[in-house]
C-alpha positions in Angstrom: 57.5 62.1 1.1 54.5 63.7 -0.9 51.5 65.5 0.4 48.8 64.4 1.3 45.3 65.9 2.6 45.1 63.2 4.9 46.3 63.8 8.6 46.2 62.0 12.1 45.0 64.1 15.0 45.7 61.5 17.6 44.3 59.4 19.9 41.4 60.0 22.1 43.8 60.0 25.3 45.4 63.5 23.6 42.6 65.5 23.7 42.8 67.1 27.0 46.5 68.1 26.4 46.7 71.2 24.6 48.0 71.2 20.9 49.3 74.7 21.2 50.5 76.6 24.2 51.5 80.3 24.1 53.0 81.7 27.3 54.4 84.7 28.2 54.2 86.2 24.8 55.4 89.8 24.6 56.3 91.7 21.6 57.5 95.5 20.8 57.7 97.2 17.5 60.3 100.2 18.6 58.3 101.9 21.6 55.3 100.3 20.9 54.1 97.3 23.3 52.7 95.2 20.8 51.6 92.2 23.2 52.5 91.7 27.0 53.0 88.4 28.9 50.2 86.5 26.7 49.2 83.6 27.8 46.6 80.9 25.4 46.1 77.4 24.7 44.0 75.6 22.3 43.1 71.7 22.0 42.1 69.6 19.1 38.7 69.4 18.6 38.0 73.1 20.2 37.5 76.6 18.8 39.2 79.5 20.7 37.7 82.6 20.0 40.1 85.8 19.9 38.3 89.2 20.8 39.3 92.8 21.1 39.4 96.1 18.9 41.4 97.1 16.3 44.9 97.3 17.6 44.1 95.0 20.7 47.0 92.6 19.6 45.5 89.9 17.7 47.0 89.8 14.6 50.1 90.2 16.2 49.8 87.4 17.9 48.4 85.1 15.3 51.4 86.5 13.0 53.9 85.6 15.9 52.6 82.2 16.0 52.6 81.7 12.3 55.5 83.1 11.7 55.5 86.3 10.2 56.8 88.1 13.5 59.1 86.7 16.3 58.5 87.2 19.9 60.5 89.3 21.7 60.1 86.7 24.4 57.9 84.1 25.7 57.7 80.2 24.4 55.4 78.6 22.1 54.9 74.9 22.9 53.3 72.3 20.2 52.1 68.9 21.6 54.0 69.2 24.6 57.7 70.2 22.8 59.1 73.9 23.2 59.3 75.1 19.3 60.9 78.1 17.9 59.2 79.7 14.9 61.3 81.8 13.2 59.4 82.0 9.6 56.2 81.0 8.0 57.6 77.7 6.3 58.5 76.6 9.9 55.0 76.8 11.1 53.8 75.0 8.1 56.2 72.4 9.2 55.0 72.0 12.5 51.6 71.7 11.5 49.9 75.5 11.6 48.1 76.6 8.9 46.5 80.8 8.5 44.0 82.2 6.9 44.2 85.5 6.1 41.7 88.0 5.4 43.1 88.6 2.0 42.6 84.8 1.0 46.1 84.9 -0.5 44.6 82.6 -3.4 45.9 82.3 -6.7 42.9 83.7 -9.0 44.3 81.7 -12.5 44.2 78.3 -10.7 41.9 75.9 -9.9 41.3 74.8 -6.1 43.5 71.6 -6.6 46.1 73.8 -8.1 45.6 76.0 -5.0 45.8 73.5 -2.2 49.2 72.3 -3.4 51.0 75.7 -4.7 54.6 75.0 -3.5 54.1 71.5 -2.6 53.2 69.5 -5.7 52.9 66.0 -5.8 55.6 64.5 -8.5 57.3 61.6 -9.6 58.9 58.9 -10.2 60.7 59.6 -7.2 64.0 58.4 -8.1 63.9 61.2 -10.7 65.5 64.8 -9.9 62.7 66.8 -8.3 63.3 69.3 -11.8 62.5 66.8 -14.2 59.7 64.7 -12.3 55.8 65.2 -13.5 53.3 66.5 -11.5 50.6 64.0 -10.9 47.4 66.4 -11.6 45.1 63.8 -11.2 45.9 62.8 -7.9 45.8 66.3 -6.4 42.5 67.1 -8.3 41.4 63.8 -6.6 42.7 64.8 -3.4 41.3 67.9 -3.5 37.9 67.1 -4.4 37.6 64.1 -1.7 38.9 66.7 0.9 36.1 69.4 -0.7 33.6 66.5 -0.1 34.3 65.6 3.3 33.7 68.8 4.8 31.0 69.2 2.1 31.9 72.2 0.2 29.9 72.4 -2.7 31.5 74.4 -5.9 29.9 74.4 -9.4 32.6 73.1 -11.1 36.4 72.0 -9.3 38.3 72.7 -12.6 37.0 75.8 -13.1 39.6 78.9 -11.8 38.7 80.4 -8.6 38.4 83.9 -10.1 35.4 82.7 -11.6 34.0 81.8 -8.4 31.9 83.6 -5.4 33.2 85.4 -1.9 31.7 82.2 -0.2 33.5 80.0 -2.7 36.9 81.7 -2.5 36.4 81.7 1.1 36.0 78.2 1.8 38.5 77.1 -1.3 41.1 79.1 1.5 39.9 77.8 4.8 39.7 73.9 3.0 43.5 74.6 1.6 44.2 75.2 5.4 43.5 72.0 6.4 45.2 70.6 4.1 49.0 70.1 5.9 47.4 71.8 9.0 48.2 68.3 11.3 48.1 71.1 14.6 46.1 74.2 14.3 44.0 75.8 12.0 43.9 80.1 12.7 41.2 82.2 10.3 41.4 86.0 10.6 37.5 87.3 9.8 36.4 84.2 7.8 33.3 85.7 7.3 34.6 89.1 6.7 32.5 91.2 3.7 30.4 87.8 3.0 26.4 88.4 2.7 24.2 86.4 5.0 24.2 83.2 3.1 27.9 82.9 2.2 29.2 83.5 5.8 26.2 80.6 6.8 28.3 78.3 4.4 31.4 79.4 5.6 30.7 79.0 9.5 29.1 75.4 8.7 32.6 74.7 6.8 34.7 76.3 10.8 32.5 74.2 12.6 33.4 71.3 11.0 36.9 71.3 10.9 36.6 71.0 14.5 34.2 68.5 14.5 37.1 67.1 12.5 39.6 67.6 15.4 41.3 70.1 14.6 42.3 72.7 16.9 40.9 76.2 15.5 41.8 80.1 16.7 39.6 82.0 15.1 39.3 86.3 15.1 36.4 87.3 14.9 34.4 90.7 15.9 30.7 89.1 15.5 28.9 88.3 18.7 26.8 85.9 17.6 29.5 84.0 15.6 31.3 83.5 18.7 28.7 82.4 20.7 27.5 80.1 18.2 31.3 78.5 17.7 33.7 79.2 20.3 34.0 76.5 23.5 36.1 79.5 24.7 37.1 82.9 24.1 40.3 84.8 25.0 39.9 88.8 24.8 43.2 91.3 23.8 42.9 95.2 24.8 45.5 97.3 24.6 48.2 94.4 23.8 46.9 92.3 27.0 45.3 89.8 28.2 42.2 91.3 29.7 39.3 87.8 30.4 38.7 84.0 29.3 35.2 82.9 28.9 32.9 80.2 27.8 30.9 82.4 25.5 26.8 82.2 26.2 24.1 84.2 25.2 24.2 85.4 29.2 27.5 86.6 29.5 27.6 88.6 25.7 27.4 92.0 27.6 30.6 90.6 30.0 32.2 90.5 26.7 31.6 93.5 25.0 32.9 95.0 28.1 36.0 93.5 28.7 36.2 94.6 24.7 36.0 97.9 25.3 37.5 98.8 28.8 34.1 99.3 30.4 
């Protein structure tokens, strides 16, 4: 079967179900409690906010779910069936995508080229997969309808992302995401070392992959980010789970405390 941008996030009736449960996630490294007895869930069509300081668990957890660590124990459940993730190809297989902070990006290709490193698009099919032909045209076109639809604007979509701004770069990653992400979208400080404009063009770009329905974790440690985004936010201290919230301009200080132990 070949890739394709194109991805069905259910039916109506599905949207109250979560798409991704966590529960009971622990994890050590040696003597170090990494995470303990964490418990999240995130539906399509919703933003959930992580919060905490540096070395509150976050990226462990977000690595755990895509893949990169195991948990010691603990389940992860994806519409409604118990999944084991054991590597980052299996969580591309059941439909999570990540977004580091490092873009992982290939600078000498174009954004097409990007979206579908590893997962060409060849044929004829009856050929062995070494000798097929990689049909360029349809994943340039691909790429530039999904680039459209959530109405990222580059100067030119053959030119090498090298060439190209923070902002650019930034939303060439976050788009890639959605390509294969059927499930959940996760973004680790999207707006990260942007200036004022870029991260503008960046958040617009979050927003609407869940205007999409897409389910979206996203880290984050601006305020007024999460406010503006999240429908809820889940805050990590000390490898816990310390508070849930809907995030409003009122209860910003209620954050910041559960934050930082106050």
């Amino acid at each position: 079967m070949s890739a394709s941008i194109s991805a069905s996030h259910g039916d109506a009736g599905e949207a109250d179900r979560p798409v991704l449960t966590i529960t009971g996630a622990t994890k050590r490294f040696g003597p170090v409690l990494a995470l303990s007895e964490i418990d999240i869930a995130v539906r399509r069509g919703e933003i959930l906010c992580l919060l905490g300081d540096n070395g509150a668990g976050k990226s462990t957890l977000i690595k755990c779910i895509s893949g990169v660590h195991r948990l010691d124990s603990g389940t992860i459940v994806i519409d409604g069936q118990t999944t084991a993730i054991r590597s980052p190809a299996e969580a591309r297989s059941a439909g999570i995508e990540t977004v580091y902070q490092d873009l992982a990006l290939f600078d000498n290709l174009t954004p097409a080229q990007n979206f579908f490193a590893g997962r060409e698009i060849a044929g004829p099919k009856w050929l062995p997969r070494g000798l097929r032909f990689l049909r360029q045209r349809q994943m340039d076109c691909e790429a530039a309808s999904l680039l459209a639809g959530l109405k990222v604007t580059l100067p030119r979509n053959d030119a090498v992302v090298a060439m190209m701004s923070g902002g650019q770069r930034q939303a060439i990653a976050v788009a890639r995401s959605t390509v294969f992400a059927r499930k959940v979208v996760i973004l680790d400080e999207p707006t990260a070392a942007l200036g004022l404009r870029e991260s503008r063009q960046v958040l617009d770009l979050v927003a609407r992959l869940r205007d999409q329905g897409n389910a979206v974790i996203l880290i984050t440690h601006n305020m007024e980010h999460v406010i503006e985004l999240a429908n809820r936010a889940v805050v990590l201290r000390q490898g816990r789970k310390v508070g849930e919230l809907i995030p409003t301009a009122h209860n910003k200080q209620q954050l910041v405390a559960m934050i930082v132990g106050a």
